[in-house]
C-alpha positions as CSV (number, residue, x, y, z in Angstrom):
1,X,37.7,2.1,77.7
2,X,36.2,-1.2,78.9
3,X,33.8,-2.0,81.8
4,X,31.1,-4.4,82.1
5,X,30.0,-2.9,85.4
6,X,29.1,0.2,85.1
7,X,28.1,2.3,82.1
8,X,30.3,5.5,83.5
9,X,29.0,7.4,80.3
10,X,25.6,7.6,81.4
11,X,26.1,8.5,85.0
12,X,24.6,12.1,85.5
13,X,26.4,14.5,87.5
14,X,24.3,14.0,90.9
15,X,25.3,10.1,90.6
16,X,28.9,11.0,90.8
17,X,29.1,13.8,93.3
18,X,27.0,11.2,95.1
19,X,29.6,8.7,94.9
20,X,32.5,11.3,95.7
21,X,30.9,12.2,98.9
22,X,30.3,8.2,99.7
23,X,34.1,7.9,99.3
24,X,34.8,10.4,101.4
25,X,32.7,9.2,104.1
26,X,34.6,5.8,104.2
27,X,37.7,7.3,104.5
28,X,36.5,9.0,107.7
29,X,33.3,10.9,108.6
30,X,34.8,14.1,109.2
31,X,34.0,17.3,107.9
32,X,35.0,18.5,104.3
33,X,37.3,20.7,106.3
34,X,39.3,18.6,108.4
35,X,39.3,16.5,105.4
36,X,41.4,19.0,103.5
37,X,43.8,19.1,106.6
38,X,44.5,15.5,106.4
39,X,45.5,15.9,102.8
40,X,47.4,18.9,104.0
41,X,49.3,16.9,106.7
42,X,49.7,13.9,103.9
43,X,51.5,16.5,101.8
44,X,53.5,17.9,104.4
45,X,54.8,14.2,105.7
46,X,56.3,13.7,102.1
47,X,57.8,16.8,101.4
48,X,61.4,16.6,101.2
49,X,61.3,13.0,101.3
50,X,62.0,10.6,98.1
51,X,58.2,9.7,96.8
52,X,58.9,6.2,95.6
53,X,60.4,5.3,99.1
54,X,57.6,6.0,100.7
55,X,55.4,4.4,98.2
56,X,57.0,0.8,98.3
57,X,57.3,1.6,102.1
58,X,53.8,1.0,102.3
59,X,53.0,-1.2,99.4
60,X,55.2,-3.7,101.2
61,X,53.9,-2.9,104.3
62,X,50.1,-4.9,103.3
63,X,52.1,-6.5,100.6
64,X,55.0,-8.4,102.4
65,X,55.3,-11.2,99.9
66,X,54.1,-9.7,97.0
67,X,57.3,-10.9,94.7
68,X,56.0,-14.6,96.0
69,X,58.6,-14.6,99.2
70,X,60.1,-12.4,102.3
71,X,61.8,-9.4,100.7
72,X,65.5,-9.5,102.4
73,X,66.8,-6.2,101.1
74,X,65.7,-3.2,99.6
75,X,66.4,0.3,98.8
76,X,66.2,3.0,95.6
77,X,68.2,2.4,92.7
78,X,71.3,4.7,93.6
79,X,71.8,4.3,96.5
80,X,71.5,0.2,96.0
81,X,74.7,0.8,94.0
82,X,76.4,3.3,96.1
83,X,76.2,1.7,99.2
84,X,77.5,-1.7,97.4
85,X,80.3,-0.2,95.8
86,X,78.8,-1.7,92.6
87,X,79.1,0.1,88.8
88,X,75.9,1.0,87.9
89,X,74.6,-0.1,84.4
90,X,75.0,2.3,81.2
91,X,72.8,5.2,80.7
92,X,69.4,4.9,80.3
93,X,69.5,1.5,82.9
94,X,71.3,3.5,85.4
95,X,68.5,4.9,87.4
96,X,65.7,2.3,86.3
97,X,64.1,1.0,88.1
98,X,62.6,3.2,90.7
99,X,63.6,0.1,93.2
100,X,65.7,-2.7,93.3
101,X,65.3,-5.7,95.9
102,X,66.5,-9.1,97.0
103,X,64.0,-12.0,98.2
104,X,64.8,-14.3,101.1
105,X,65.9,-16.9,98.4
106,X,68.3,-14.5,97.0
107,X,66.1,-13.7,94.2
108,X,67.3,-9.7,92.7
109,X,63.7,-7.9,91.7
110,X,63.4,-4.7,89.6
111,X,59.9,-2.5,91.0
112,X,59.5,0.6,88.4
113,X,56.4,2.8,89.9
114,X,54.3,5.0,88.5
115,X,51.7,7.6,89.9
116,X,47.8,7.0,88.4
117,X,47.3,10.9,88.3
118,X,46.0,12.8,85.6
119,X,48.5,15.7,85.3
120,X,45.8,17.9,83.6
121,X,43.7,17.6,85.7
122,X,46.3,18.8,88.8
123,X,47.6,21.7,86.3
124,X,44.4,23.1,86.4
125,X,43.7,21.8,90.2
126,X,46.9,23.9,90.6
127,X,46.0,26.9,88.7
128,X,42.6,27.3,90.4
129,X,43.9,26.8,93.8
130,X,46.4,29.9,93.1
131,X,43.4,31.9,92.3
132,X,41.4,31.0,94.8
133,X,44.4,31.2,97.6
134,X,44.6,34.9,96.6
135,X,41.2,35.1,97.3
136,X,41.4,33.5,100.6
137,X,43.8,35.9,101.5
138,X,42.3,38.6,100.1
139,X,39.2,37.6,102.8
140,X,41.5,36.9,105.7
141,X,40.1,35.8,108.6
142,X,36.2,35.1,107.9
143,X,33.7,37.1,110.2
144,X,31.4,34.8,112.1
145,X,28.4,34.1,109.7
146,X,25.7,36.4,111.6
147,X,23.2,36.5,108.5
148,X,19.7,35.8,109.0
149,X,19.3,34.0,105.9
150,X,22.4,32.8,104.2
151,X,24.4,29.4,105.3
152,X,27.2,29.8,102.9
153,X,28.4,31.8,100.1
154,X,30.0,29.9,96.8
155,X,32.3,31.9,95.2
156,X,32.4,31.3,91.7
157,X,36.0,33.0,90.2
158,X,37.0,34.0,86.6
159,X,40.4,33.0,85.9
160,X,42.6,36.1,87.0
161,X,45.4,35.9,89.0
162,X,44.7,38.1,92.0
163,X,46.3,41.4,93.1
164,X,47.3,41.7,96.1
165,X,46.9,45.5,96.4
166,X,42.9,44.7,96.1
167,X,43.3,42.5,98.8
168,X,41.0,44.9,101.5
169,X,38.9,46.7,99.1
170,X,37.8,43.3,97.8
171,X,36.7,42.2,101.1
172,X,35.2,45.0,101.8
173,X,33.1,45.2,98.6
174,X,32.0,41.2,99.0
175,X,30.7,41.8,102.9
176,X,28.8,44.4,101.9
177,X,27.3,42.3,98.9
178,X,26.8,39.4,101.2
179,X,25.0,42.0,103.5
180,X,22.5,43.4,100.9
181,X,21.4,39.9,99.9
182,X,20.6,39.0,102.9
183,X,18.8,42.0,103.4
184,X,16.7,41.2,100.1
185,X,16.2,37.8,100.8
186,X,13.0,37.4,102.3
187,X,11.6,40.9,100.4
188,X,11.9,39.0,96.8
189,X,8.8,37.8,95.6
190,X,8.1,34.5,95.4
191,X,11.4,33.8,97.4
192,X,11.8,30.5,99.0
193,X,13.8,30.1,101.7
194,X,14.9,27.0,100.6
195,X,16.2,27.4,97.3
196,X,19.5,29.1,96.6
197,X,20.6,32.2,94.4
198,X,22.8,33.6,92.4
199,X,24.4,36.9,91.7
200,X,26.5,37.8,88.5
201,X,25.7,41.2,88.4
202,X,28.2,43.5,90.3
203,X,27.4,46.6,88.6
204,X,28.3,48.5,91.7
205,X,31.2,46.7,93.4
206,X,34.0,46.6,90.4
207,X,36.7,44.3,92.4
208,X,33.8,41.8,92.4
209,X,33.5,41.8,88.8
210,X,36.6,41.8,88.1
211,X,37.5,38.5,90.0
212,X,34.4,36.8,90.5
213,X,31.7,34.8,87.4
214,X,28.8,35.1,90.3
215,X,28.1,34.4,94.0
216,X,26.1,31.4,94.9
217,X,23.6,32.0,98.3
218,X,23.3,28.7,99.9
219,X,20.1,29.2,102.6
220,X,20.3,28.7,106.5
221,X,20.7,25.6,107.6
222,X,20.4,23.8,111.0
223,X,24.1,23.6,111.3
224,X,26.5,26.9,110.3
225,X,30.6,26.7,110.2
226,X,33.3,29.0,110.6
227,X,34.2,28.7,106.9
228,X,31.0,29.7,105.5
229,X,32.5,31.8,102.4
230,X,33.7,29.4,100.3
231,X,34.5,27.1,96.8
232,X,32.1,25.0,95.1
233,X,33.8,21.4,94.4
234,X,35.2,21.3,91.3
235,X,35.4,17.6,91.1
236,X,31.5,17.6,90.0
237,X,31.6,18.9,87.0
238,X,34.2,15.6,85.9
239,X,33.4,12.4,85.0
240,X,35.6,9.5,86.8
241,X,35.7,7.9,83.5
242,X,38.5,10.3,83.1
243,X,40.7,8.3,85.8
244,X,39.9,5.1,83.7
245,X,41.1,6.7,80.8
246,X,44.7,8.0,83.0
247,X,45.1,4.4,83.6
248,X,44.3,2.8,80.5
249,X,47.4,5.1,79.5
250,X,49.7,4.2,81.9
251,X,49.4,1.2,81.2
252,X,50.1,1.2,77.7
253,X,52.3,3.5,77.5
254,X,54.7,1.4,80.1
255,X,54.1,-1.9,78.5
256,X,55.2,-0.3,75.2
257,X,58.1,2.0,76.2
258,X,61.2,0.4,74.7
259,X,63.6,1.4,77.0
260,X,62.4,-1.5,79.7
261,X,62.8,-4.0,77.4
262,X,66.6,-4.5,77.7
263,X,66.5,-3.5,81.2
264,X,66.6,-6.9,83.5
265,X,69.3,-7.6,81.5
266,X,71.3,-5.0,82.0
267,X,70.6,-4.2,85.7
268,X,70.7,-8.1,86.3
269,X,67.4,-8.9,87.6
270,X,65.8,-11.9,87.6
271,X,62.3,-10.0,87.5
272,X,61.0,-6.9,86.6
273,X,57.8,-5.4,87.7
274,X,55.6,-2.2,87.3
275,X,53.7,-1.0,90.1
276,X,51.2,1.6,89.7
277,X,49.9,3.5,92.9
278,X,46.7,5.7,93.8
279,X,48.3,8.2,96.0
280,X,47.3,11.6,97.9
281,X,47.8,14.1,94.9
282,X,45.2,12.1,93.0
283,X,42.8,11.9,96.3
284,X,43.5,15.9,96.5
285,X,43.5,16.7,92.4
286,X,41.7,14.4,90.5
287,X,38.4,13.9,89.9
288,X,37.8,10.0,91.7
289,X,37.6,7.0,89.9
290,X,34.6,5.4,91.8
291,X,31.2,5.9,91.0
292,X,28.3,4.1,92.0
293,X,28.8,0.1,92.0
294,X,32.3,0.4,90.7
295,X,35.1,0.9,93.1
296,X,39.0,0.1,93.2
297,X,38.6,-3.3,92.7
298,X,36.4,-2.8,89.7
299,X,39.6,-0.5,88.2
300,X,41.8,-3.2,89.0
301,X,39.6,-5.6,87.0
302,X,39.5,-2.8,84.3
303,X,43.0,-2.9,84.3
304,X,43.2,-6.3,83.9
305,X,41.1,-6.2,80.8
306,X,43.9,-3.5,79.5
307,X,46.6,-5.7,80.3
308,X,45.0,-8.8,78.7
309,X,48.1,-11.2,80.4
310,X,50.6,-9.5,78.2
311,X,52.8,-7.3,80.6
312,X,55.3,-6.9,77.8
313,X,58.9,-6.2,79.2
314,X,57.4,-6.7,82.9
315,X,56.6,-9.9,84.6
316,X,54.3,-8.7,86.9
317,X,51.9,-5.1,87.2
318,X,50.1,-4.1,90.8
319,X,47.5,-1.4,91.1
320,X,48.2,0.3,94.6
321,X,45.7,2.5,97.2
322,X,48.3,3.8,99.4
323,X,45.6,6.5,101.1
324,X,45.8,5.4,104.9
325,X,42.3,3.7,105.3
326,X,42.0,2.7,102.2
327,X,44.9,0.6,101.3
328,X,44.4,-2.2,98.6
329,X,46.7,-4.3,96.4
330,X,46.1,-6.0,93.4
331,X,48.3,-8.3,91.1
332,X,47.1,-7.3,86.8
333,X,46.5,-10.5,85.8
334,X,44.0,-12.7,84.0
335,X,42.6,-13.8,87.4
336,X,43.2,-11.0,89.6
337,X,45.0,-11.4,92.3
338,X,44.2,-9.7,95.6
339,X,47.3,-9.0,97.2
340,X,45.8,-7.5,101.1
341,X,42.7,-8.1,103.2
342,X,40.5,-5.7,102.2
């Protein structure tokens, strides 16, 4: 990895969960929860539909005349051929690239795209959210919070897919915890009612041990919300050099994989491209790329660096921020083109 930045090694976890929640707050200064919806309702507005369309949709949407000129025509590979009557290419060029389009001067463009995601990091986004759904459910409804001395409760879970048919018993035995500590809180010597605690003893309630590594208590504070029993981010214990590293590898792996190199040829275009996007699944399962002093633009310049002018079998590479709010565009190249306003 290369940066001359930021040192994203020696940022300590408090500088990045820092910079998480600063992102956050530019996308909108909502509430972590309604935050969540909006990914929910991003999800939901792309289901069923073809990803890349949407994509390009709104790359060219800040991007108009990102080829150099007016795009004229446009539309995903298959149906560019079906709806032309044309033979497509031999197998493997018959489905690449994602996109194929025609500038104003009649000029045919080939636009391969690629998420930056770090599947890993969503399989095990994935995995917890299973667990942690069946917990949810498990909970139902959440009482109002009417302790004296608790704000919110994290709930810390081992990694055990949950049953069901322990669904009220489990409730029942995590109230009644919940209750007991707040009972205890003020009695405990030297007890401030600042700090938080933990519990990862559960000796007497066996559905707690059996799902749950502890219980964080997070104390009163001067504002309380309805969904007071909840997760811990996950993000914080990642480092967004990770990201870096997810696009580094992109990168590479495109500019080396052999079976673009005959492809202009054989799908007749005049150009190829490869443009990379930052979409919602990354926002909602990866760990984020900026940290302090280093945002998108700095991963674009990273990029760059990764690049070094040689885009192999494409003639031009974009890095892409399609979240609404946060769109950005720029051309990989030696001088790093900006492609929007922001």
């Amino acid at each position: 990895m290369r940066s001359n930045t930021t040192d994203l090694a020696s940022l300590t976890i408090e500088e990045i969960f820092r910079a998480k929640m600063e992102r956050r707050q530019r996308l909108a200064s909502l509430p972590f929860e309604k935050k969540i919806e909006i990914v929910d309702k991003l999800r939901a507005a792309v289901a069923g539909m073809q990803r890349e369309k949407v994509v390009f949709e709104s790359f060219l949407k800040i991007c108009p005349e990102f080829a150099g000129e007016p795009i004229e025509k446009w539309d995903m590979v298959e149906k560019w051929y079906a709806d032309r009557a044309m033979a497509p290419p031999p197998k493997p060029f018959d489905k690449r690239p994602d996109i194929i389009a025609l500038t104003a001067s009649g000029k045919s463009i080939g636009i391969e795209l690629k998420s930056w995601v770090n599947q890993e990091q969503i399989a095990q986004a994935r995995d917890r959210e299973r667990i942690q759904d069946g917990i949810l459910k498990a909970i139902g409804k959440q009482p109002p919070n009417q302790t004296q001395n608790i704000g919110y409760a994290w709930l810390l879970p081992r990694h055990v897919r949950f049953d069901a048919r322990d669904g009220a018993d489990f409730r029942d035995q995590l109230l009644s915890l919940i209750a007991r500590v707040d009972d205890d809180w003020s009695q405990e010597p030297g007890r401030e009612q600042s700090c938080s605690g933990d519990v990862d003893r559960f000796d007497e309630f066996p559905l707690l041990k059996k799902y749950l590594h502890r219980i964080r208590f997070r104390p009163t504070g001067s504002r309380r919300t309805a969904r007071w029993i909840r997760f811990p981010d996950a993000g914080r214990h990642y480092s967004p050099a990770e990201m870096l590293e997810t696009l580094e590898s992109t990168l590479l792996s495109h500019k080396g994989d052999e079976r673009y190199k005959d492809l202009r040829e054989k799908a007749g275009l005049d150009e190829l491209y490869l443009l990379i996007h930052y979409d919602f699944k990354a926002f909602a399962y990866n760990t984020p790329f900026d940290a302090p002093n280093f945002g998108f633009k700095e991963a674009a310049a990273f990029a760059s660096q990764v690049v070094d002018g040689d885009g192999n079998s494409f003639d031009r590479i974009f890095l892409f921020h399609i979240l609404p709010g946060e769109e950005a565009a720029f051309e990989i190249s030696p001088d790093l083109k900006s492609l929007s306003k922001r």
